[in-house]
C-alpha positions as CSV (number, residue, x, y, z in Angstrom):
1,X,110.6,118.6,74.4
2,X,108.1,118.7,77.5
3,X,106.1,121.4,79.0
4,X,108.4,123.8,81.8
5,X,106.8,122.9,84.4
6,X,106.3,119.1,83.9
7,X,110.1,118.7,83.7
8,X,111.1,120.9,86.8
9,X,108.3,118.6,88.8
10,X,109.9,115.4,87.5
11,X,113.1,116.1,88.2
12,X,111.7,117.1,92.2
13,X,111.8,120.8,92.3
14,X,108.3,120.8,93.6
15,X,104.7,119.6,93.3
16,X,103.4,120.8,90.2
17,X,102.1,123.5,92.0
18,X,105.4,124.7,94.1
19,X,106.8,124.6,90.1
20,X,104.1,126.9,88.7
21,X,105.1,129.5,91.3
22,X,108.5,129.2,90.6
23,X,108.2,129.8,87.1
24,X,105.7,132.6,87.5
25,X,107.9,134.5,90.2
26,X,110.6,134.5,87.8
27,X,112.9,132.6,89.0
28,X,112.9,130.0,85.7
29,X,114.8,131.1,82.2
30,X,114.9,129.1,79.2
31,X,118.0,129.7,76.9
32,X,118.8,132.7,79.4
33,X,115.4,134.2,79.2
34,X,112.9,134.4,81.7
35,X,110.2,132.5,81.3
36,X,106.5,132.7,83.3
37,X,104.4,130.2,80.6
38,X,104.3,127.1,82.4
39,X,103.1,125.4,79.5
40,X,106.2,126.4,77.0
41,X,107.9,123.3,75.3
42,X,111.1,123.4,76.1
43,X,114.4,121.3,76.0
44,X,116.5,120.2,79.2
45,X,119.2,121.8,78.8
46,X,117.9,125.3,77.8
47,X,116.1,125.7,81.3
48,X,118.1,127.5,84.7
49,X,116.9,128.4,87.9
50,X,118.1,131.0,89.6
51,X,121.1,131.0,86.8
52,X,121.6,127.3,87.9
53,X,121.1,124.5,85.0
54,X,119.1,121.6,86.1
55,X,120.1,118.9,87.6
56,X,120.6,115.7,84.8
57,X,117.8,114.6,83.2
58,X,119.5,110.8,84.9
59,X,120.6,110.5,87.7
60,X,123.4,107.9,88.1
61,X,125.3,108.0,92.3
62,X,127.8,106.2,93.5
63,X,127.4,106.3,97.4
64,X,129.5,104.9,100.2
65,X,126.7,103.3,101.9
66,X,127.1,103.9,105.8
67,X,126.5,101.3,108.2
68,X,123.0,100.7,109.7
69,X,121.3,102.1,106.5
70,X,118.2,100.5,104.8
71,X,118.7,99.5,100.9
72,X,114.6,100.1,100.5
73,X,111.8,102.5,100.0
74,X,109.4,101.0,102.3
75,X,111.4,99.6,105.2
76,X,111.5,100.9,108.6
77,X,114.7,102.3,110.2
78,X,117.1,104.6,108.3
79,X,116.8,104.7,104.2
80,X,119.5,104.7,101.9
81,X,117.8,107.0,100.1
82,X,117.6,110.2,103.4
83,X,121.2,110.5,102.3
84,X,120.3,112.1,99.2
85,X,119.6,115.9,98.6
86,X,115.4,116.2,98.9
87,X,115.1,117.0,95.5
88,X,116.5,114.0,94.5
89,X,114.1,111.9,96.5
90,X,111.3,113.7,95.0
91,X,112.4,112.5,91.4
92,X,109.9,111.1,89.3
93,X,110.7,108.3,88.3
94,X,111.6,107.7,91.4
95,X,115.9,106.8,92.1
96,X,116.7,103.2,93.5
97,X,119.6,101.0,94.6
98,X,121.4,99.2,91.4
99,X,121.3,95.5,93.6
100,X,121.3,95.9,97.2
101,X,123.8,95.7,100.3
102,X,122.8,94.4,103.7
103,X,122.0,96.9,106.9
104,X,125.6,96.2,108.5
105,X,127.2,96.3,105.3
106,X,129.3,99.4,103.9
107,X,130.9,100.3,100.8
108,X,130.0,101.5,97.4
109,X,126.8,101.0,96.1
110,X,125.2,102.8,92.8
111,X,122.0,104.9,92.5
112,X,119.7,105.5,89.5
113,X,116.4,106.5,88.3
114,X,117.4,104.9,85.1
115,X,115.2,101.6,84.8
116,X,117.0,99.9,81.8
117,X,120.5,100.6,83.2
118,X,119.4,99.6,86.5
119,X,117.8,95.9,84.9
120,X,121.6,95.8,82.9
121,X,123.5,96.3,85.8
122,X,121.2,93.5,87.8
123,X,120.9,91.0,85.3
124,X,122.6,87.9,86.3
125,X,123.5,87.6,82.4
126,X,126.2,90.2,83.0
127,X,128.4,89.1,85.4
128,X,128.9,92.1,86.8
129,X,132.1,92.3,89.5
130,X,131.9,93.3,93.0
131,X,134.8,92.8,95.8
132,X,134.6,92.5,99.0
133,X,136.4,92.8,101.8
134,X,136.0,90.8,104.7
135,X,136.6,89.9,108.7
136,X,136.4,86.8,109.7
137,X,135.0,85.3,112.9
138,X,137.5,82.7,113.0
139,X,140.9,82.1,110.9
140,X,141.0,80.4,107.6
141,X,141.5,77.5,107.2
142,X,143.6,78.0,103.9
143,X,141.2,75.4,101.5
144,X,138.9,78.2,101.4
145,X,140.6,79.9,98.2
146,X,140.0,76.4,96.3
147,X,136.3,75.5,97.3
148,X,135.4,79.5,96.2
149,X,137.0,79.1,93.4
150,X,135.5,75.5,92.3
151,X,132.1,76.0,91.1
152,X,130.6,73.4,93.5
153,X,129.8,75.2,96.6
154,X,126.5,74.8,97.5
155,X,124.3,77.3,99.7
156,X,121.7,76.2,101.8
157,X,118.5,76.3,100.6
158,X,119.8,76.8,96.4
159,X,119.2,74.4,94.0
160,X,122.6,75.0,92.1
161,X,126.3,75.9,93.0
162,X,127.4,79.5,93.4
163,X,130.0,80.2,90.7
164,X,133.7,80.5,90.6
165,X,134.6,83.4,93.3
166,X,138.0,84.3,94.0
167,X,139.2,84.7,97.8
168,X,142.1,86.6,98.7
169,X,143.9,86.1,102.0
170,X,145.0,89.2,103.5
171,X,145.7,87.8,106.9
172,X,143.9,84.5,108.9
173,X,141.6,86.9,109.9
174,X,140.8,89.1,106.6
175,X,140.5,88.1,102.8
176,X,138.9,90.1,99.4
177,X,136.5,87.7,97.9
178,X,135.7,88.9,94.0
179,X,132.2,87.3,92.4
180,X,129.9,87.7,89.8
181,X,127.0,86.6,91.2
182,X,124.4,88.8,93.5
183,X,123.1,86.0,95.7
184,X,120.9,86.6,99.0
185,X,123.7,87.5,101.6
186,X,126.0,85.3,99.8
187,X,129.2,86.3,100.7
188,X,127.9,85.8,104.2
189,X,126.5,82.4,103.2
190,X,129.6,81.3,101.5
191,X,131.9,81.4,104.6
192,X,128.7,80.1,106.8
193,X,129.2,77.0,103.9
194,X,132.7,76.4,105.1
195,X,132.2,77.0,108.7
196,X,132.6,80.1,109.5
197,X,131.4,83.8,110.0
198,X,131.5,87.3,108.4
199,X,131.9,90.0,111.1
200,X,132.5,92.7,108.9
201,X,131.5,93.1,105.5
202,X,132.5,96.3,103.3
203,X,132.2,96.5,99.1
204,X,135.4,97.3,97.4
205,X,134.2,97.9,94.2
206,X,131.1,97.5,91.9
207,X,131.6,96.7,88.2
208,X,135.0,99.2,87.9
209,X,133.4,101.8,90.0
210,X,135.3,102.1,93.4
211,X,134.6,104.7,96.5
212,X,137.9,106.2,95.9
213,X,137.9,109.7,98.0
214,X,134.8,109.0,98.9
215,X,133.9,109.4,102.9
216,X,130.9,107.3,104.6
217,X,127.7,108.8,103.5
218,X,129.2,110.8,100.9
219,X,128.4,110.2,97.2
220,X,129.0,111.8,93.5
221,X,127.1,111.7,90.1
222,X,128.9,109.7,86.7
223,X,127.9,109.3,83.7
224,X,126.6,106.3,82.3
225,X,129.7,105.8,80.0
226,X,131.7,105.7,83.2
227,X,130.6,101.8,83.9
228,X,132.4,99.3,81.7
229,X,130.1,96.5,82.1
């Protein structure tokens, strides 16, 4: 249990002020009766505004990241995170990327303000999937498949070979690649090794999570139990 109105700031309904006027005008009932003591100890889910229940104490989004947008809270140019509704970006603490994808790249990519699920998901210990799909510069070759998938390939400027990946040609111009690594740019890096060039890069999937209806920009909340990691 927390005090009323530290949970509805946390949870970015307002400064703690903004809060404290919305619990005194009324609008706030816990277990469907209205309360005005900011101070009451209450529990999550006994709490509605307006007749609405709050939003989840966690916040876990799967987003399918548009082009051109920003993977960072302090970077110039167009965040990740204006997507989101403003109460959401108010949350404290505060919601972040699960790994990151490049400016130019789209697909799916997960959002949490949980910290330990965010470090799980992260962890190079895991191995967590993602799939890409990719254009190509110029055709394959058709020995790219086998170096991927060998262990050995070495990026510039590592000190040890990129684990097995698995490419998928689609067409000369188009493959899936699947890895369990979340390298710098490394899917990019990986064709660079072997002579060639992404020229469009979109994320399939992430762990099982896929964009499935999903349109650019649009995203959804799960639950935590709907990762199998």
């Amino acid at each position: 249990m927390d005090r009323l109105d530290r949970i509805l700031t946390s949870l970015g309904y307002g400064s703690r002020k903004e809060v404290q006027n919305l619990i005194k005008n009324g609008h706030v009932a816990v277990c469907g009766v209205v309360s005005k003591d900011v101070k009451q100890k209450v529990n999550h889910a006994d709490i509605t505004i307006d007749g609405e229940p709050l939003d989840p104490q966690t916040l876990i989004i799967v987003l399918y990241k548009p082009m051109h947008y920003v993977c960072s809270h302090d970077d110039a140019g167009r965040l990740i995170y204006s997507i989101l509704p403003p109460r959401w970006q108010r949350r404290n603490p505060k919601i972040s990327t699960i790994g990151r994808l490049d400016s130019d790249t789209t697909g799916v990519i997960l959002l949490t303000d949980d910290g330990a699920l965010n470090h799980a998901l992260t962890s190079p210990r895991k191995h967590i999937t993602k799939v890409y799909e990719v254009t190509l510069a110029s055709p394959l070759q058709g020995v790219e498949a086998e170096i991927f998938s060998s262990g050995t390939l070495m990026l510039r400027g590592d000190d040890k070979p990129c684990m097995s990946a698995k490419l998928t040609m689609i067409d000369p111009y188009n493959a899936t690649v699947e890895l369990t690594e979340g390298r710098y740019h490394q899917v990019k890096r990986m064709f660079a090794a072997v002579g060639n060039k992404v020229v469009k890069l979109h994320r399939k999937q992430f762990a099982n999570i896929e964009i499935g209806d999903l349109q650019e920009g649009q995203y959804k909340i799960i639950r935590k139990e709907d990762i199998l990691f």
